[in-house]
C-alpha positions in Angstrom: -30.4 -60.1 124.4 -33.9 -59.0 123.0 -36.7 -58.7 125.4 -39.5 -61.2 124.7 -42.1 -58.7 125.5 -41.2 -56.0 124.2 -38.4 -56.6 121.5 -36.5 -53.6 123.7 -32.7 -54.4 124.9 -32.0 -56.2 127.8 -28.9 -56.1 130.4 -28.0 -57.8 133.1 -28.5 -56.8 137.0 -27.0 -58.1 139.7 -29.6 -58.4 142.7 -29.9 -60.2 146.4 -33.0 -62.0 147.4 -32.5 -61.1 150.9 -28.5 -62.7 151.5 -28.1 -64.5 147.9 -27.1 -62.2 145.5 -28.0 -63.6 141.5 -28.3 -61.7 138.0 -31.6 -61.0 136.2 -31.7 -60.0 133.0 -33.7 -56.1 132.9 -35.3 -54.8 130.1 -35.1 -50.7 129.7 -38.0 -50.3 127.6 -41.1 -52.1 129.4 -38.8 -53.5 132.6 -38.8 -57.2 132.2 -36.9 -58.9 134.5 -36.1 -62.6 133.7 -33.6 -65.1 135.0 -33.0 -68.4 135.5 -35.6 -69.9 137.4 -38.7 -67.8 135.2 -36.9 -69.5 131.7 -36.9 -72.8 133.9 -40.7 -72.3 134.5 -41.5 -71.4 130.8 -40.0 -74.2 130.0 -41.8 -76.5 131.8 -45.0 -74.6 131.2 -47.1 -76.4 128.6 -48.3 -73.9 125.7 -51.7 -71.8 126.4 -52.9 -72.5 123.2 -52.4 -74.6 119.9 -51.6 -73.6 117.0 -54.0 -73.2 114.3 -54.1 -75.8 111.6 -52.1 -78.4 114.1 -54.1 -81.2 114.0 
């Protein structure tokens, strides 16, 4: 997987949010870390801006 921020390569890490372990996605380069709930919240996220020319 690509990072989106960065382009850089991506892996997976397994991490605990106090006792409930889960696996985030962790970018070498810049150090992204996205999983499921962030790509859940971009998604239901309405774009910043429009597009030019959409009309």
């Amino acid at each position: 997987m690509k990072c989106p921020k960065c382009e850089g390569l991506m892996y997976i890490e397994r991490v605990s949010d106090f006792f409930i372990p889960f696996e985030v996605w962790n970018c070498i380069n810049c150090g992204a870390i996205i999983d499921q709930t962030i790509l859940e919240n971009r998604a239901k996220s309405r774009p910043l801006f429009e597009p030019v020319g959409s009309q």
